[in-house]
C-alpha positions as CSV (number, residue, x, y, z in Angstrom):
1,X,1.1,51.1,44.5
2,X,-0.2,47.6,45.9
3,X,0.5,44.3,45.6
4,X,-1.7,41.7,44.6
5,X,-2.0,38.4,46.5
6,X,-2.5,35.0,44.2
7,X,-2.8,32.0,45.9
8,X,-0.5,29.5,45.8
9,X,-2.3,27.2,43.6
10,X,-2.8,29.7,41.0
11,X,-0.4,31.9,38.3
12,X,-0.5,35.5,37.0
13,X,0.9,36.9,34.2
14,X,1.1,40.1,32.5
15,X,-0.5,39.5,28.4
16,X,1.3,41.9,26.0
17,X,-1.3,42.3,22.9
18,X,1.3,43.4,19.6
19,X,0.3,43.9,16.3
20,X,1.2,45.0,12.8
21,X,-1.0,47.2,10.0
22,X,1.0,46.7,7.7
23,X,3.4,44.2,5.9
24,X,7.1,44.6,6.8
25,X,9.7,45.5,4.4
26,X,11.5,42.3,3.2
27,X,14.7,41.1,5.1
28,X,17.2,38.7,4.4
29,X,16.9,35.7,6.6
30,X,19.4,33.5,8.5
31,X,19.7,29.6,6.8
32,X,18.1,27.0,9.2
33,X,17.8,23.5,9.0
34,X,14.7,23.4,9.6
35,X,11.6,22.7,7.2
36,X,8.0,24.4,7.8
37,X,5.4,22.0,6.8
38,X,2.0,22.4,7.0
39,X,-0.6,19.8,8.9
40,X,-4.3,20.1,7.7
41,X,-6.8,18.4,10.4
42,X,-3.9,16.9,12.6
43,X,-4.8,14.2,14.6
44,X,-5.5,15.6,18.2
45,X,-2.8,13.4,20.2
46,X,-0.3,14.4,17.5
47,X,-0.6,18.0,18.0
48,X,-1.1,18.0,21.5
49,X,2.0,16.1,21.9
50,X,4.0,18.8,19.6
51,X,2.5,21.4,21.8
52,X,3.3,19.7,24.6
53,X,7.2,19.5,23.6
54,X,7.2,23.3,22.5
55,X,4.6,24.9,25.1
56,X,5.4,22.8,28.4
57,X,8.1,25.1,29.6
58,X,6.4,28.2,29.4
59,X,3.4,26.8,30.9
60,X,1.2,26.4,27.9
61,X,-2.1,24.0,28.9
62,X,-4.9,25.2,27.2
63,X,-5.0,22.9,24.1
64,X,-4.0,19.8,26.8
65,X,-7.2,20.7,29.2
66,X,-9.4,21.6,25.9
67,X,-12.8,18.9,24.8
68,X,-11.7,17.0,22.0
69,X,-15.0,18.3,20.3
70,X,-13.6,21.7,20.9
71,X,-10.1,21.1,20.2
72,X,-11.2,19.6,16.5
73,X,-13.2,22.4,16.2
74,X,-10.0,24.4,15.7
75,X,-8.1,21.8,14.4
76,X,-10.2,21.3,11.3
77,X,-10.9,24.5,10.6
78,X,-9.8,26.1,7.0
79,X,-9.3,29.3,8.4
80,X,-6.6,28.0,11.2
81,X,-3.3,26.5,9.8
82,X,-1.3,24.7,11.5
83,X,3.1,24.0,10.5
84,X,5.3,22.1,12.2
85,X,8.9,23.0,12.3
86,X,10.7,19.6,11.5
87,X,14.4,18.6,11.3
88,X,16.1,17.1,8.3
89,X,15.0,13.8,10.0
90,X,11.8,14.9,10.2
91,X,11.3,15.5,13.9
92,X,8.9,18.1,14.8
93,X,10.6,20.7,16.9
94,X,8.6,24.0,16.7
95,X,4.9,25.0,16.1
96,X,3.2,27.7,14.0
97,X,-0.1,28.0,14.2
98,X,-2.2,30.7,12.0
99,X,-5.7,32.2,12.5
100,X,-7.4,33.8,10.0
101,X,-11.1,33.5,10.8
102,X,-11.6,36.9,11.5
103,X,-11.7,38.3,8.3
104,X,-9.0,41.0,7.8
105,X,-6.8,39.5,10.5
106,X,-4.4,36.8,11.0
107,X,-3.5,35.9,15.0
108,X,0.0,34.0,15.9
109,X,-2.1,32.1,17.9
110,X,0.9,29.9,18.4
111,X,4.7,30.6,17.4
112,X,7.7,28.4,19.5
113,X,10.5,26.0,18.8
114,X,11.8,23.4,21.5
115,X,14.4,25.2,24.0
116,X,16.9,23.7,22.8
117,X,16.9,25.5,19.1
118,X,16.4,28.9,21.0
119,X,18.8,31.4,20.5
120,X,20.3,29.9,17.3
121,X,18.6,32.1,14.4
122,X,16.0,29.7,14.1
123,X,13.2,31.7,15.3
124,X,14.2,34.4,13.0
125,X,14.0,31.9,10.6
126,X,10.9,30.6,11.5
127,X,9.1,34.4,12.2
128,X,10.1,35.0,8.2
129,X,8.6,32.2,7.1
130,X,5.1,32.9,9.6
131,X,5.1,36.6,7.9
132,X,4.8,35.5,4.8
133,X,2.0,33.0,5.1
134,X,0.2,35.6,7.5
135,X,0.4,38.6,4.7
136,X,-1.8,37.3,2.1
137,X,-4.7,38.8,0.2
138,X,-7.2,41.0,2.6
139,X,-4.7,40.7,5.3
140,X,-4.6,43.9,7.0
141,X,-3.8,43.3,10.4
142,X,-1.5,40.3,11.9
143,X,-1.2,40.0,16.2
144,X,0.4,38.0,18.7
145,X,0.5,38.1,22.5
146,X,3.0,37.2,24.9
147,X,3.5,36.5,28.8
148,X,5.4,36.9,30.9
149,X,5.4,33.3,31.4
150,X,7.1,33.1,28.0
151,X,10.7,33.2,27.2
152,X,12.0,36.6,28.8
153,X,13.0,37.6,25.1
154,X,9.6,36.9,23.7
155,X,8.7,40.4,24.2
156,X,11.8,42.0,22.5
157,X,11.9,38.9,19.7
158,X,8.3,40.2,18.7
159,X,9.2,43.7,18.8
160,X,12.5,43.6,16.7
161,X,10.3,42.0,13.7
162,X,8.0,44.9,13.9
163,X,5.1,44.3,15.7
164,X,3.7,47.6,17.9
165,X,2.5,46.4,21.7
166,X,-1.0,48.1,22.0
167,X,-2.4,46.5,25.1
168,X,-1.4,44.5,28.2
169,X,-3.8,42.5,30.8
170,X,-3.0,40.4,33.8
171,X,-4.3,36.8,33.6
172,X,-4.7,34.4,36.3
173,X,-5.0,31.2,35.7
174,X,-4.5,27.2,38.5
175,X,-1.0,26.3,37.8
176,X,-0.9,22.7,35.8
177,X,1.6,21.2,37.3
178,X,-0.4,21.5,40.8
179,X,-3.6,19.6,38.6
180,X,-0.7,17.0,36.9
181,X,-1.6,18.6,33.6
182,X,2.5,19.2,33.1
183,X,5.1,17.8,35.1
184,X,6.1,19.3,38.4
185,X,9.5,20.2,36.9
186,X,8.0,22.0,34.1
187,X,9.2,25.8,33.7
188,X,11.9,25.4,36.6
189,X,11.9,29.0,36.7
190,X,8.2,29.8,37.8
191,X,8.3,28.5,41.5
192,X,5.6,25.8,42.3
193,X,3.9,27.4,45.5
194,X,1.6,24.2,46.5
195,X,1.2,20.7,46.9
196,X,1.1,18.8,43.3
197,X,-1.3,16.0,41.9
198,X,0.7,12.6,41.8
């Protein structure tokens, strides 16, 4: 067994694939206050701003770093739907975002609430609600992946609502808050390692 140097300026994490063949059996499911509503061809700041708010502690950049002609790309697509999870005021607090461009197959691309609703039923709440707009006609296969950069439940959270694990990679990847992509306080509990970007 070895160990794996990563420099200081970079992460590593350990991508668990899961996935479900078939729809699960219907469950009752815990009252939130939230709303799911869907955004068709969001405007790029206002999406990168909600992922910012749900994906900035666990270290998600990609959409933040991505061209806006690539980023549109995905964000008009038809096949990609894309909820917000919003309060009675109408605050956006959690994300849901849907692939279904490969045909048979619909990806959790993106599933999170703020940290502040964690822990409270709502993403129960909210994993009901993704089910059910993944499993639609010709759906025969629904996936996520998680990190270990994610919430240290993520793993279990996805397991309990029935998806299988059926393959885990390491990824390496330059820490964003040494670039100034997120704040240098973002995910307090991933040590920053080198000097970052003021």
């Amino acid at each position: 067994m070895g160990l794996t140097p990563v420099p200081n300026d970079q992460l590593a994490t350990i991508v668990t694939s899961l996935e479900m063949r078939a729809r699960p059996p219907l469950r009752p499911v815990r009252p939130s206050p939230l709303a799911l509503v869907r955004w068709p061809a969001p405007a790029s700041e206002r999406y990168r701003t909600l992922f910012r708010r749900v994906g900035g502690p666990w270290l998600w950049f990609s959409r933040l770093v991505m061209a806006e002609e690539t980023l549109r790309g995905i964000l008009d697509n038809p096949a990609i739907e894309i909820y917000a999870a919003t309060d009675r005021a109408g605050i956006e607090l959690g994300m849901l975002e849907l692939d279904f461009r490969n045909p048979g197959n619909c990806e959790l691309s993106y599933f999170g609430l703020v940290p502040e609703l964690t822990g409270k039923g709502n993403g129960g709440w909210m994993m009901g609600q993704a089910l059910a707009l993944a499993w639609r006609k010709g759906v025969e296969r629904v996936w996520v992946h998680t990190c270990t950069l994610d919430h240290p439940s993520a793993l279990g959270f996805y397991r309990h609502y029935g998806f299988t694990p059926y393959r885990r990679t390491i990824e390496t990847f330059a820490d964003p808050r040494v670039a100034g992509i997120l704040p240098a306080d973002a995910a307090p509990h991933i040590p920053v390692l080198a000097a970052v970007a003021r």
